[in-house]
N, C-alpha and C positions, 0 to 999 in steps of 0.2 A: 469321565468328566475332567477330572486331573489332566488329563492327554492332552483333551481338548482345547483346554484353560491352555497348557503348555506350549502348544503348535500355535494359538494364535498369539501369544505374547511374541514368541519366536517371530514370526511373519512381520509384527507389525517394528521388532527391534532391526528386523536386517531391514525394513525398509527407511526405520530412521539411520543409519547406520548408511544409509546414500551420500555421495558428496553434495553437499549445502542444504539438504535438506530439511534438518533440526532447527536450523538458525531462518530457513525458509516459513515454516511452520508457528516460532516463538514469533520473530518480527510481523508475522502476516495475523497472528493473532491480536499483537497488541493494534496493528492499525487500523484494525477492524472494527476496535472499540468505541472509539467516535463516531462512527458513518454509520452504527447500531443505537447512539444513545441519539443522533440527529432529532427524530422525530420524537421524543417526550421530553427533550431540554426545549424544542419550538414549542411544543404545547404547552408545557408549564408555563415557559414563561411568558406567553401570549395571553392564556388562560388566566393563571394565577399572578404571575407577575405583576401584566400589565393591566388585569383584572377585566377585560376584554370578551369572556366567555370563549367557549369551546369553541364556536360556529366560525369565530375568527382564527382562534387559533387550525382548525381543520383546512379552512384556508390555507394557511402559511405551511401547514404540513405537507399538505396536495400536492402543495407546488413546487417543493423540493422534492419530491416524490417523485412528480413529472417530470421534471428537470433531469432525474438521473435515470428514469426510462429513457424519456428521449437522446440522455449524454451516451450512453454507457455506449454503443456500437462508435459514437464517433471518435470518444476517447481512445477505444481501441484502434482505430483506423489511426490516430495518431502516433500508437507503441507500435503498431506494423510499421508507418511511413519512418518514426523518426527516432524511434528507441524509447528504452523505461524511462530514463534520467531526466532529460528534457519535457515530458508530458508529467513527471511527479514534481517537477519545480514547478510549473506552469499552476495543475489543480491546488496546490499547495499554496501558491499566493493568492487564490482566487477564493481558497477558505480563508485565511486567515484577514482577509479585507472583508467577507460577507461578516464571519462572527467576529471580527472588530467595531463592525458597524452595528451590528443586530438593536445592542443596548441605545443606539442614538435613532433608530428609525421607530416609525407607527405600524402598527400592523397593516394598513394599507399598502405602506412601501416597503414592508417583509415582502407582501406576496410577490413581487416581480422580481425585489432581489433574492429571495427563497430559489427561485427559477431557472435563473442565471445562474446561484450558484450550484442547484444540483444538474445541471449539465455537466459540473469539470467537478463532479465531486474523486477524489481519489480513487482510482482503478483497486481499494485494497483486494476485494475479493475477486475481482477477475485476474490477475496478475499472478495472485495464487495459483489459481486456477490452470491459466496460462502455461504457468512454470512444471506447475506438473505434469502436464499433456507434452510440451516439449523437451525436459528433462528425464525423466523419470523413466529407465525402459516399460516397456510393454508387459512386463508378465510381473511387474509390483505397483502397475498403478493401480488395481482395486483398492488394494489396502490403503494407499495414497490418497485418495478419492475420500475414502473415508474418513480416513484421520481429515482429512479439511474440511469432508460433514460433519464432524463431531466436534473440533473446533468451531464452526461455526455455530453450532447451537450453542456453546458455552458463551462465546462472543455476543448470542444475543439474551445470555440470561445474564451475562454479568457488566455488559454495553448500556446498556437502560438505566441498570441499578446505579450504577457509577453519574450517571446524566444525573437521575434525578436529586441523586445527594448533593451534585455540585450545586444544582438551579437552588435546591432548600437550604443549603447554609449559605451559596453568595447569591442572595437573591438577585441583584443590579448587574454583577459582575459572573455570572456562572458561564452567559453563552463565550466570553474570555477564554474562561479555563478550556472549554471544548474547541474554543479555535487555535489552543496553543496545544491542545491535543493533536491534532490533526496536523500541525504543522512539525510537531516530534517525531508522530508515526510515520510523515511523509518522507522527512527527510533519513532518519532509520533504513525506508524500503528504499530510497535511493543511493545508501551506502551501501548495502545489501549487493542490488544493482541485481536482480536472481535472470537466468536467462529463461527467457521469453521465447525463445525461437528456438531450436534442432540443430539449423545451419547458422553460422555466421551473421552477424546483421551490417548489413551496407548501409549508411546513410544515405536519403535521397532517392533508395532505387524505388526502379517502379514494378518491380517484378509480381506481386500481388497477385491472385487469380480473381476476377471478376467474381459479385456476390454471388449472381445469379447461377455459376458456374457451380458452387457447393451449397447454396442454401435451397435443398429440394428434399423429396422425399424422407429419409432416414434423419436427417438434420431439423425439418422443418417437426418430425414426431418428437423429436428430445425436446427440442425448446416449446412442445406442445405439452409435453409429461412436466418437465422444471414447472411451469405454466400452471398447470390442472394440478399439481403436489400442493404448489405454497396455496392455492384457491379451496384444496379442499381444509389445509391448516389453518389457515385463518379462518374458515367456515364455522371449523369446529372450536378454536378458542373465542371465537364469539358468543357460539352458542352457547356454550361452558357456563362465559362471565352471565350468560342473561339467568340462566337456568338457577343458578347460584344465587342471583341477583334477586329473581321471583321466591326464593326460599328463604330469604334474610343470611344470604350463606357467603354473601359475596367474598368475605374474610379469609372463606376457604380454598379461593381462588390460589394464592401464590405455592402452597400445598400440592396442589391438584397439576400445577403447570410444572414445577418440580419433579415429581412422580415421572407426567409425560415425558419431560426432557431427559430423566433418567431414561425412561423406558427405550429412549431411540437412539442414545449415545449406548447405550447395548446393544440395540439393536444393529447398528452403523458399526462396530465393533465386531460383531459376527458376520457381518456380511463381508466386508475387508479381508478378515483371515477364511472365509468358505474358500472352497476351490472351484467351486463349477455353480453360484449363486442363483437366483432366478434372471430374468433378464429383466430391463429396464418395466418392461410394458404390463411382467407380470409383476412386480413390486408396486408399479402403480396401482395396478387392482387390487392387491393385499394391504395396501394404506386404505383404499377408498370400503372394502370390507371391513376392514380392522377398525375404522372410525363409525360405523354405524352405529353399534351398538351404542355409543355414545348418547344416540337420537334416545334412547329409552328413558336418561333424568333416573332422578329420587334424589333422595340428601348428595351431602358430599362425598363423605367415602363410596357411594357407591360409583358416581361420578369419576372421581379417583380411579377407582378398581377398573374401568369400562375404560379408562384412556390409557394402559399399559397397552393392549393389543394395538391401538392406534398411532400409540407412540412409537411401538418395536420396528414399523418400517416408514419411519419419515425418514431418519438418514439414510438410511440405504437405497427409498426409492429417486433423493435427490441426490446424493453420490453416484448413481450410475445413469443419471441424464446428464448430469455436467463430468463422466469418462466419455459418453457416448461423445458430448459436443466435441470435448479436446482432442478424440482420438480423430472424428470425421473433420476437421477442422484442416485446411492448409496450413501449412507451416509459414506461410506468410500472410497468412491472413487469420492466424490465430487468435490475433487482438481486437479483430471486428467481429469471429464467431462469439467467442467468451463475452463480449460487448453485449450482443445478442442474446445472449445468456444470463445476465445479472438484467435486461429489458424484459425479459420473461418472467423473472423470479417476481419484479415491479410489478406486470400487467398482473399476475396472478393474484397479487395483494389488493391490485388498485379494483379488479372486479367485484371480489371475492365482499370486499366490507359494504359497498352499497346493495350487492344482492342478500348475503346473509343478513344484511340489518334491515332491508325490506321485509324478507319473510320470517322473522323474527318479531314483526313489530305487524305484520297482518296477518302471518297463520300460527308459526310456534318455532321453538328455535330447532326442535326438530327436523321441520321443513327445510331447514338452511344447511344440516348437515346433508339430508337426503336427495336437495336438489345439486349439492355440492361433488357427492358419493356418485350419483347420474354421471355428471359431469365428467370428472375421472375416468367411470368404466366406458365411456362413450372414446376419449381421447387413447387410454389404454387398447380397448378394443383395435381403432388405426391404426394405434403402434404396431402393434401386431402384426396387421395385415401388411402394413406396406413393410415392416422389416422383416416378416418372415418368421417370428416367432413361431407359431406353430407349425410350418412344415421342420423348421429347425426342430423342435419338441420331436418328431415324428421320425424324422432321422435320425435320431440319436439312440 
C-alpha cells in the first residue's frame, strides 16, 4: 500500500513539475469559482433577495444555463480564430456589465440578460482543458486530466459556498462582489496567457479543419459519456436531496455530498496515477453500477455509505471523456471541441433535473436514479462499440 501511496504521489509531483503547469492549475482554479457559484448567487437572490419565489428565479437560472450551452463552442471558435487574450477581455466585460446590472433590473429582464450573458461567459474550464490536451505530452496527461477532475469537483464544493455567503451578508450588493470576481479571475487567466494550441497561433488564419471533418464517431461518444456522467450526477444528487427530504433528514444532505466528493477526488486520484485504467466507456458503466445502489434509500448514513461506490468513479469517468476530447480534437480547432465539451457537460445537467424531478415526483426517486443508470449503460454500451473497447479488451 505504502508503494502504492508512493508511485502515485511521485506521478502526480513530475506532472506538476511541467513547465506552467502549477500556476495553470492555481489560476484555473480560482476562475472557476464564480462560473460555479453563478447559479445559487441568481437564485438567492431572485428567490430571496427579491422575494420573487423559486419559479422565477429558475427562470433567470435556465437562461444562463442556456446561454453557456449554446456560448461555449462559439467562445471556442473565437480562442481558435483569435487567441486567449482577446476573447478573455471581451467575456470579462460582458460579466462585469451583466452583474453590474443584476441589482438594478426585475427578474423579467434578468432572463434575457441571464442569456446574453451566459453565451460569453469565461472559457475558465475549457481553456483549462484546452491547455492540457495541447501542452502537456501524451504519456502524463491521465494524471492531468485528473488533477483538473478533481479541482473541478472542489471548485464546485467550495464555488456555491463562497456565492452563497456573499448573497447573505451583502444582500443588495452580493451579485457585485461575484462580477468583480469574474473580472479578477479573468483578467489573472489573461496574464497567465496558458497555450491553447501545440503549434504557434497566427492571428486571423483560417487554417481550422471543418467541424464536420472531426466531430464523428469516437468524438461524438466522449461528448455522449461527458453528457450521460453529469446526467446520471445530478440524477442522483436529486434523488439524495428528495430521499432525505421524505425522512425529515434533509440536514444531512451537506454530510452525505461531502462523503461523495471525497469519494471521487479519490477516486480521480487513483485513476491518474494507474497505468493501464479502464477506458472511458467502461468507467462510465462503473459510475452508472456504482450509483444504483444509491436507488435502495433508509436513513442517512446509510445513504452516505451507498454514495462512496458512486462517488469513486465520477472523476475518473469525466477525466477520461474530456482526455478522450482533447486528444481527438485538431490543434486548431481545439477551442470549438472543448467548446463542445463544457455544451455537454450543460445538456447533461439541463436534462437530467426535469427528468429526475418528474419521476421523483410521479414514481420515487429511485426511478430517477434507475432511469438515469439505463441511460449511461445504453451511451457506454456505443462507446464501446464504435471505439472498439472490446475487441481492444480481446487483444490484449
Amino acid at each position: 500500500m505504502a508503494g502504492a501511496v508512493g508511485g502515485s504521489l511521485a506521478t502526480y509531483r513530475t506532472v506538476l513539475r511541467l513547465p506552467g503547469l502549477t500556476p495553470l492549475v492555481a489560476v484555473g482554479f480560482a476562475a472557476r469559482l464564480p462560473v460555479t457559484a453563478t447559479g445559487v448567487v441568481l437564485t438567492l437572490y431572485v428567490a430571496v433577495g427579491l422575494d420573487r419565489g423559486f419559479a422565477a428565479a429558475g427562470l433567470v437560472g435556465g437562461a444562463i444555463t442556456a446561454g453557456v450551452a449554446i456560448g461555449a463552442p462559439f467562445v471556442g471558435r473565437l480562442v481558435d480564430r483569435y487567441g486567449l487574450r482577446p476573447v478573455l477581455a471581451l467575456c470579462g466585460f460582458v460579466q462585469a456589465a451583466f452583474w453590474g446590472l443584476v441589482p438594478l433590473l426585475d427578474p423579467t429582464a434578468l432572463v434575457p440578460a441571464a442569456l446574453a450573458a451566459g453565451l460569453l461567459v469565461p472559457p475558465a474550464f475549457a481553456v483549462v482543458r484546452q491547455s492540457l490536451a495541447a501542452s502537456v505530452p501524451r504519456e502524463h496527461q491521465r494524471p492531468a486530466f485528473a488533477l483538473d477532475a478533481m479541482s473541478t469537483e472542489v471548485a464546485y464544493a467550495v464555488g456555491p459556498a463562497l456565492g452563497t455567503l456573499a448573497v447573505l451578508a451583502l444582500p443588495g450588493t452580493g451579485p457585485w462582489v461575484v462580477g468583480a470576481a469574474f473580472v479578477l479571475a479573468t483578467a489573472a487567466l489573461a496574464r497567465l496567457d496558458p497555450p491553447v494550441r501545440a503549434e504557434p497561433f497566427r492571428p486571423g488564419e483560417r487554417a481550422a479543419p471543418p467541424v464536420r471533418s472531426w466531430l464523428r464517431g469516437p468524438m461524438l461518444v466522449a461528448l455522449a459519456s461527458t453528457a450521460a456522467a453529469i446526467l446520471m450526477l445530478t440524477a442522483t444528487e436529486l434523488s439524495v436531496v428528495a430521499m432525505l427530504t421524505a425522512r425529515d433528514e434533509t440536514g444531512w444532505f451537506a454530510l452525505a455530498n461531502t462523503v461523495w466528493c471525497a469519494a471521487s477526488l479519490v477516486g480521480g486520484w487513483i485513476y491518474g496515477a494507474a497505468h493501464r485504467p479502464p477506458p472511458t466507456a467502461v468507467l462510465l458503466a462503473l459510475l452508472a453500477v456504482g450509483s444504483l445502489p444509491v436507488a435502495l434509500g433508509g436513513p442517512w448514513w446509510t445513504l452516505t455509505l451507498l454514495l462512496v461506490p458512486a462517488g469513486a468513479f465520477c472523476a475518473p469517468a469525466l477525466a477520461a471523456a474530456a482526455e478522450t476530447v482533447g486528444r481527438l480534437a485538431p490543434d486548431a480547432a481545439r477551442g470549438v471541441a472543448t467548446g463542445f465539451h463544457g455544451s455537454a457537460l450543460m445538456v447533461g445537467a439541463t436534462v437530467a433535473s426535469p427528468l429526475a424531478g418528474t419521476l421523483i415526483d410521479l414514481v420515487a426517486p429511485a426511478a430517477a436514479i434507475g432511469a438515469a443508470a439505463l441511460i449511461a449503460l445504453a451511451v457506454a454500451g456505443v462507446a464501446a462499440l464504435v471505439t472498439g473497447t472490446r475487441a481492444g479488451s480481446r487483444s490484449r
